[in-house]
Phi, psi and omega in degrees: 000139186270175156290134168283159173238156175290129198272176200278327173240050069015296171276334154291344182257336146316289200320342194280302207273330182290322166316300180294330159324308231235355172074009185252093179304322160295330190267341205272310184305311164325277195308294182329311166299319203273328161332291187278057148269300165275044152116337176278165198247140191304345182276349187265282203296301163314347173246075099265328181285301191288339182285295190330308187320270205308313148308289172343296218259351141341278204302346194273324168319290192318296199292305172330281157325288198286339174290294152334308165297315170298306186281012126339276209310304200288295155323287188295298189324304199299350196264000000 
């Protein structure tokens, strides 16, 4: 069976989202460009920004708690 491959902008609106995801504004810049060169639409390149989002502040949540937790954790030990 052959593999599908992810068309080129497609792969520029992952790339996007992982860049931002990932804080690199240089990169967030790249990508956001080379999308619409190849074919996305800025409303495409902006629901792509927004799933990052939404992963972000998940992992920030996530990290926000277990740091709490920890130093909770931590805090009872020393006592």
């Amino acid at each position: 069976m052959e593999e599908q491959q992810i068309n080129e902008m497609h792969q520029e609106l992952i790339a996007l989202a992982s860049a931002y995801a990932g804080n690199c504004s240089a990169c967030l810049a790249y990508h956001i460009r080379r999308a619409l060169e190849v074919g996305a639409t800025a409303d495409q390149v902006r629901h792509a920004i927004e799933i990052a989002s939404r992963v972000k502040i998940v992992a920030w949540k996530r990290s926000d708690e277990l740091a709490d937790k920890m130093i909770a954790e931590t805090i009872i030990q020393a006592a």
